[in-house]
C-alpha positions as CSV (number, residue, x, y, z in Angstrom):
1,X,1.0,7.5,3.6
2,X,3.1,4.6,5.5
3,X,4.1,3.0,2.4
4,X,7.9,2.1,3.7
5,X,6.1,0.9,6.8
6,X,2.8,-1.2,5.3
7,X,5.7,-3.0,3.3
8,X,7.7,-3.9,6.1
9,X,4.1,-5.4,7.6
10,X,3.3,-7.1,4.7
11,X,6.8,-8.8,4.3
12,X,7.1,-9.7,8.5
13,X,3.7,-11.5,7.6
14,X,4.8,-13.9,4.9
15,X,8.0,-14.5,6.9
16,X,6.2,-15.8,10.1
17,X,3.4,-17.7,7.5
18,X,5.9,-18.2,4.9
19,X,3.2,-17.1,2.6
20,X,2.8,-14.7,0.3
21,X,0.2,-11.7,0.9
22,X,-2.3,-9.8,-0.6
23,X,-4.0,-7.7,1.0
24,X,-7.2,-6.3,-0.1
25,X,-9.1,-2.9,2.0
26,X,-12.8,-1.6,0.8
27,X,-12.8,1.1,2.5
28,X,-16.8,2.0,5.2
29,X,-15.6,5.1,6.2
30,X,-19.5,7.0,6.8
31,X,-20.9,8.5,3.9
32,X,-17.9,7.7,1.7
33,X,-18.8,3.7,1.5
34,X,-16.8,1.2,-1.0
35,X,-18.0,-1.7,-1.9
36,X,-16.2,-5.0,-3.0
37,X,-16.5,-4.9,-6.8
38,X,-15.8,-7.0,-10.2
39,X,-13.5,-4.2,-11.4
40,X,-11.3,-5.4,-9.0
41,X,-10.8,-8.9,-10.3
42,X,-8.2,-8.0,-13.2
43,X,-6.1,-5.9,-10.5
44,X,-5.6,-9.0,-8.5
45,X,-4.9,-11.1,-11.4
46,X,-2.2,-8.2,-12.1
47,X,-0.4,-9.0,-8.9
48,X,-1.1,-12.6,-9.0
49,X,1.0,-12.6,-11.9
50,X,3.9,-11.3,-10.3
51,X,3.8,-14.3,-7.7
52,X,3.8,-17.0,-10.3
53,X,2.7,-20.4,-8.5
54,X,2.8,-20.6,-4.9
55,X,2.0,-23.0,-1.7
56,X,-0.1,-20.3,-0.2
57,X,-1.7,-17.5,-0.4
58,X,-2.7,-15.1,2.5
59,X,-5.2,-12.7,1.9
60,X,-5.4,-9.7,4.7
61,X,-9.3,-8.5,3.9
62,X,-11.4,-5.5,5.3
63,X,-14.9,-4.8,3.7
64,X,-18.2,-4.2,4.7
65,X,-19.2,-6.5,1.9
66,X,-20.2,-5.9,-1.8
67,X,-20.8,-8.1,-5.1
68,X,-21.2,-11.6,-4.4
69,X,-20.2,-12.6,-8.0
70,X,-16.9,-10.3,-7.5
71,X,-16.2,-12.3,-4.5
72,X,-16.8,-16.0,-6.2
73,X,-14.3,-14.4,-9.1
74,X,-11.8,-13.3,-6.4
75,X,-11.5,-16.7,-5.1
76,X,-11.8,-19.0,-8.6
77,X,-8.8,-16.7,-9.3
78,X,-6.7,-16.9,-6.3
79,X,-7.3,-20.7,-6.4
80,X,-5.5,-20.9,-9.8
81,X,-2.0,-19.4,-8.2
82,X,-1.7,-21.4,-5.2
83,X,-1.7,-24.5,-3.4
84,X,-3.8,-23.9,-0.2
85,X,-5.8,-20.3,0.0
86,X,-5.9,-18.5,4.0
87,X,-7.8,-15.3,4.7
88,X,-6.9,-13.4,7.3
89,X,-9.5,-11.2,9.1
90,X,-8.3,-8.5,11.2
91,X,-11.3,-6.5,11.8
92,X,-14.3,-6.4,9.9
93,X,-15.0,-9.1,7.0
94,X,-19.0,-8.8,6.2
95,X,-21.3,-10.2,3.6
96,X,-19.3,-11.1,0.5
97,X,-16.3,-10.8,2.4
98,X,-17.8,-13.7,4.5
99,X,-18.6,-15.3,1.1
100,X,-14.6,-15.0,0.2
101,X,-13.8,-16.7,3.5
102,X,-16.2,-19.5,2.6
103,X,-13.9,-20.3,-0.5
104,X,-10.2,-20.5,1.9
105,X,-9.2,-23.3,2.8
106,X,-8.6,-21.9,6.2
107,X,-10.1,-18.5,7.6
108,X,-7.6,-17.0,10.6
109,X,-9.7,-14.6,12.6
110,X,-8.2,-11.7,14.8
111,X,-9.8,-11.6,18.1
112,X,-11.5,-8.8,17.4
113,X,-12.3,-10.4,14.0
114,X,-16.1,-10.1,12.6
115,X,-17.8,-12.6,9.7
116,X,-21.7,-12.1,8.9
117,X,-24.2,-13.2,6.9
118,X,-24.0,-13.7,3.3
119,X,-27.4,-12.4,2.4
120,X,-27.7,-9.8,-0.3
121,X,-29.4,-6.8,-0.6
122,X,-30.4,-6.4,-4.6
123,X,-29.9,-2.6,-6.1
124,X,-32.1,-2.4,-9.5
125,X,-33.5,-0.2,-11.5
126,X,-36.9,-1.6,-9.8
127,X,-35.6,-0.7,-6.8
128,X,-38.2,2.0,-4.5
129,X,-36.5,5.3,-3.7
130,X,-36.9,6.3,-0.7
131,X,-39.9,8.3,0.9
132,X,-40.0,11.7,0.2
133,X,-36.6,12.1,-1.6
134,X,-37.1,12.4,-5.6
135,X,-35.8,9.7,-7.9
136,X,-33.3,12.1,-10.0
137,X,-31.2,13.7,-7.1
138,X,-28.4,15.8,-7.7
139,X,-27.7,14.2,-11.6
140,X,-27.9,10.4,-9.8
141,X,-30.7,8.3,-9.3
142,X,-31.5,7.3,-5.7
143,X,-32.9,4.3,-5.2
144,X,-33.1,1.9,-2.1
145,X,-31.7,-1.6,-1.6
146,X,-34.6,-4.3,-1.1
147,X,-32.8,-6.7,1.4
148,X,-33.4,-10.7,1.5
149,X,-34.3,-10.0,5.1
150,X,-36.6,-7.3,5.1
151,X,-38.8,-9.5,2.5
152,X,-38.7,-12.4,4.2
153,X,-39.5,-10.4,7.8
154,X,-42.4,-9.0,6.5
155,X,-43.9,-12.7,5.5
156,X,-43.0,-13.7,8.4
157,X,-44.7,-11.0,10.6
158,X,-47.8,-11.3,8.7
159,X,-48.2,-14.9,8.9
160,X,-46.4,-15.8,12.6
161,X,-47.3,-12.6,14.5
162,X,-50.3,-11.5,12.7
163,X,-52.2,-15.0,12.3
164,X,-53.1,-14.6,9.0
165,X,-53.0,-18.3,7.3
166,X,-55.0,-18.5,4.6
167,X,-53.5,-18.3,0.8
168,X,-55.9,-15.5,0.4
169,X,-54.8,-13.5,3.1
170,X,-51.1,-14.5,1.8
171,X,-52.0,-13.6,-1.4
172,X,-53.6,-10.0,0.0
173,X,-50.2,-9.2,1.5
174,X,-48.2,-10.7,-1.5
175,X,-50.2,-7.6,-3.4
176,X,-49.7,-5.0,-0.9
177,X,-45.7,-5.9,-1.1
178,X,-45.8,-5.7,-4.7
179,X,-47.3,-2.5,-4.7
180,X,-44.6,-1.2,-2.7
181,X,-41.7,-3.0,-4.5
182,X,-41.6,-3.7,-8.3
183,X,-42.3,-7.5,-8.6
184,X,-39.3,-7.6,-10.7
185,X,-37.3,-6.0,-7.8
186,X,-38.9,-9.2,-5.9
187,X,-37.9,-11.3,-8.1
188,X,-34.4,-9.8,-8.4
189,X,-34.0,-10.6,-4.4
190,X,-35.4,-13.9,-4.0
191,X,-33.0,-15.2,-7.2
192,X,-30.1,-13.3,-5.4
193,X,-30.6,-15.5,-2.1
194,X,-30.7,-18.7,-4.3
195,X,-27.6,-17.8,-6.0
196,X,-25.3,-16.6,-3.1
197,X,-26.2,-20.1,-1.1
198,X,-25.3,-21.8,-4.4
199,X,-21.7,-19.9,-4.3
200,X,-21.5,-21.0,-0.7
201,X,-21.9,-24.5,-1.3
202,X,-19.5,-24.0,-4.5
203,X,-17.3,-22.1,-2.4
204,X,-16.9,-24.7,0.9
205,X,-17.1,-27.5,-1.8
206,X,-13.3,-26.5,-2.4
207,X,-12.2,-27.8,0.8
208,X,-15.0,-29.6,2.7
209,X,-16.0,-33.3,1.8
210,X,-18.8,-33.3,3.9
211,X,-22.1,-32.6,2.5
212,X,-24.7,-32.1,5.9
213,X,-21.2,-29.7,6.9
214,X,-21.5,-27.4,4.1
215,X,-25.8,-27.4,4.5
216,X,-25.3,-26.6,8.0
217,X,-23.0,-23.6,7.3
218,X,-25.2,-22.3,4.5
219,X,-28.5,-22.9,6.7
220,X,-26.8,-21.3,8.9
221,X,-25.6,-18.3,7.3
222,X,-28.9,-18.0,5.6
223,X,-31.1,-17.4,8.3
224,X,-29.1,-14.8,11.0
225,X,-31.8,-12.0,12.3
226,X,-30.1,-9.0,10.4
227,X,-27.4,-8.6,7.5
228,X,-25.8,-6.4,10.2
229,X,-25.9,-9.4,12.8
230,X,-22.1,-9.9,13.8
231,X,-20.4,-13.5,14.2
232,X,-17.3,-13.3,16.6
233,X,-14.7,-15.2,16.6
234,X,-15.9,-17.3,19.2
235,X,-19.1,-18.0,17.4
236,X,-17.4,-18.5,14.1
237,X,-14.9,-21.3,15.8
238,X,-18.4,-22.9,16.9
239,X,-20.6,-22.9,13.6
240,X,-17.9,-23.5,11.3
241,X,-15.6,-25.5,13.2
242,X,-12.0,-24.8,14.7
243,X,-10.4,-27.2,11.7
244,X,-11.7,-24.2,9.5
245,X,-11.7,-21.4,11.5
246,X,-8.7,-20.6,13.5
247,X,-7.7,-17.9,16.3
248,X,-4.8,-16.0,14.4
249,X,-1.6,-16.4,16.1
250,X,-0.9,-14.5,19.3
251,X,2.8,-13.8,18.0
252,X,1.4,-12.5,14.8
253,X,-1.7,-10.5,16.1
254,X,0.7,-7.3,16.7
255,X,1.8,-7.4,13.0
256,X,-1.9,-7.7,11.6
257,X,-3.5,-5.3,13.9
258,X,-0.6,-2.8,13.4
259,X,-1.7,-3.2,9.4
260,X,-4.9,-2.6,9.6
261,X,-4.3,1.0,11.9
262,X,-2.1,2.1,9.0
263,X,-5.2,1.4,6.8
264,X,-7.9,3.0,9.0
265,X,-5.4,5.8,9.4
266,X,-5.1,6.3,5.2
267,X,-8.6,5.8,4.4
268,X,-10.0,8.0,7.7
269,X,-12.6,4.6,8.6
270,X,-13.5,6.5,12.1
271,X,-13.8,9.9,10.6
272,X,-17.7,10.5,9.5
273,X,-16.9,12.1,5.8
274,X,-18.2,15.8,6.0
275,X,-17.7,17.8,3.0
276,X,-18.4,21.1,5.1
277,X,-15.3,19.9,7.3
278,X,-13.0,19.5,4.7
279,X,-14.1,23.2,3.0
280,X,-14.0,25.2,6.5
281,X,-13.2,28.5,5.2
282,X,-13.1,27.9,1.9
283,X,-15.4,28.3,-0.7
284,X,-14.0,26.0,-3.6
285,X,-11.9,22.7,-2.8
286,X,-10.4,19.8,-5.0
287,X,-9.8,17.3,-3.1
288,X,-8.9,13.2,-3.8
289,X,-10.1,10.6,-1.2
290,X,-8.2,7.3,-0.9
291,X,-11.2,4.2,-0.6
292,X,-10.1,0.8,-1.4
293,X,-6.6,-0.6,-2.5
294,X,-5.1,-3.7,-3.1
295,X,-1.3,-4.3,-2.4
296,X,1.1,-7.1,-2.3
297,X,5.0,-6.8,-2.5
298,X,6.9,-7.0,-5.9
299,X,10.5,-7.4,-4.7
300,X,11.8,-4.8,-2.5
301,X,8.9,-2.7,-3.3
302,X,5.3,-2.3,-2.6
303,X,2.7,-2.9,-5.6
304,X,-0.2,-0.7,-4.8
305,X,-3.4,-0.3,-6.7
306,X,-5.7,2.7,-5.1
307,X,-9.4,3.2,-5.9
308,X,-9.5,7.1,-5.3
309,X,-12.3,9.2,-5.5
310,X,-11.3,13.3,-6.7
311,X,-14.5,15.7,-6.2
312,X,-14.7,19.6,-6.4
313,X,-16.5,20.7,-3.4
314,X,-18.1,24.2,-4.0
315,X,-20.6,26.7,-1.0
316,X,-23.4,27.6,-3.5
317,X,-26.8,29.6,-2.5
318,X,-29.8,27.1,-3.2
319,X,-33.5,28.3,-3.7
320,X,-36.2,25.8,-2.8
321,X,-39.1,25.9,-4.2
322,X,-41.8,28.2,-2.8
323,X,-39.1,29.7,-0.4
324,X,-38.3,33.3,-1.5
325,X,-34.4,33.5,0.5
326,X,-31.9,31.1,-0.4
327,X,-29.8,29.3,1.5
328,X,-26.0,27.9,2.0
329,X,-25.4,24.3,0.6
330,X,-22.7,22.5,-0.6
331,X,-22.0,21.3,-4.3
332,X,-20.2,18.2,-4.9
333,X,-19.0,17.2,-8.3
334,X,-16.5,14.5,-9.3
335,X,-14.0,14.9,-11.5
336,X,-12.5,11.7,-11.7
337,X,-12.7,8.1,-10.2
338,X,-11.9,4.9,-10.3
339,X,-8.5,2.4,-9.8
340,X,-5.1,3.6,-10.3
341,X,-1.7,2.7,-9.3
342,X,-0.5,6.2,-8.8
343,X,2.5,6.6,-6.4
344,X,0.7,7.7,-3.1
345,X,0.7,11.7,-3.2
346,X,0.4,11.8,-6.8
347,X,-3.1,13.6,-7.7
């Protein structure tokens, strides 16, 4: 879809930045989420390739975040093919997105551009599932993400809002979380938050001599409200500083917002995913979803890798238990997944 026209983008960016570009989309479309991943790492390093050594290197990001050691891999190996690293942020640009911008020597923000914080939230076998909703589901487990925040808010409200000081009340509510969450889960979070503020400092190290900066940044970063909290560009300017952050240009705004349309418009971002939609009348559908790529330009052409997700969406007649009628669902298998560099249209 658009390739002929996402090409011509890409290549009217590096002229104005005389860069080259990569541009790298994790798809948040509801209920079909990506997430930034390490399998990505050897793509990039496939299309690095292709550019030899260069001055720069412009990487156009979208994601809604991911794995915060995929994102310290991303930038180590971007680092290695160029002189001076940029990120360009044309819409959204959370968590280890953020973290990817910490590691660029310069991050240019759309004005409708959005960083956040870097906090992660730890999946593990450990992990809770949630209330009510049984462990094995459907073939997969279920299990909920135990966020940095939501730990640290429930300390918080027991010792700031409820008044409880003493380490044996602390130690009370220390036992009623662990009963609740695996202490290994615990564990998994609190070493998450002290690695990811490590990256950071590694990260902004790269670029930034100044060591009460980078603190600042990472304090910063560290303690927003929510991992859903949203830095503008306005803010980002202020807490990072307009020598690192930068408004993108106003001549090349048109040329990066028109990108990112073509990518919403592949990978259906504003369109809620609804398998009962995309069966209507039908009772049996095969159908492949589009959710991440990665592209650059080779030449005259367009290098395109495309994580793509192909499911068989059947109506079946479930019985719950102690219900005697049955009643209409909707069966989901996947039949394959994964990266590919398929010519779009090719299934």
């Amino acid at each position: 879809m658009n390739e002929a026209e996402r090409l011509t983008l890409i290549t009217d960016i590096e002229a104005q930045r005389n860069a080259r570009v990569l541009t790298l989309v994790t798809g948040d479309r509801q209920g079909h989420e990506t997430r930034l991943a390490r399998d990505v790492i050897p793509l990039v390093y496939d299309h690095l390739r292709t550019f030899e050594h260069v001055s720069e290197i412009d990487l156009f990001l979208y994601t809604p975040g991911g794995d915060t050691l995929a994102a310290w891999g991303l930038v180590s190996l971007i680092r290695e093919y160029c002189d001076r690293f940029v990120v360009v942020v044309p819409f959204r640009c959370h968590s280890a997105g953020t973290l990817i911008g910490l590691g660029a020597d310069e991050i240019l923000v759309a004005p409708g551009g959005q960083l956040g914080p870097i906090d992660p939230s730890v999946s593990s076998p450990y992990n809770p599932a949630p209330p009510g909703v049984p462990v094995q589901a459907g073939g997969r487990i279920t299990l909920l993400p135990v966020s940095v925040e939501d730990m640290l808010g429930f300390l918080h409200l027991a010792k700031n809002e409820a008044g409880l000081k003493s380490e044996e009340q602390m130690a009370q509510v220390l036992g009623l979380m662990a009963d609740k969450v695996h202490p290994l889960a615990l564990g998994a979070v609190y070493r998450a938050r002290e690695h990811v503020n490590a990256f950071a400092r590694s990260l902004l190290r790269t670029h930034m001599d100044s060591e009460p900066r980078i603190e600042m940044i990472v304090d910063y970063l560290a303690k927003l409200p929510t991992h859903s909290y949203i830095i503008s560009r306005k803010e980002a300017l202020t807490v990072f500083g307009e020598d690192f952050v930068k408004p993108l240009e106003p001549e090349l705004e048109p040329t990066v917002w028109r990108l990112y349309k073509l990518y919403e418009r592949w990978f259906q971002l504003t369109d809620p995913y609804s398998a009962d939609a995309i069966l209507g009348a039908d009772n049996v559908v095969t159908v492949t979803f589009p959710r991440a790529s990665l592209e650059s330009r080779e030449g005259e052409q367009l290098k395109s890798h495309v994580f793509r997700t192909r499911k068989e969406l059947s109506r079946i007649q479930v019985t719950q238990p102690g219900m005697g009628a049955p009643i209409p669902g909707i069966q989901e298998r996947i039949i394959t997944e994964g990266w590919t560099n398929w010519p779009e249209g090719e299934s």
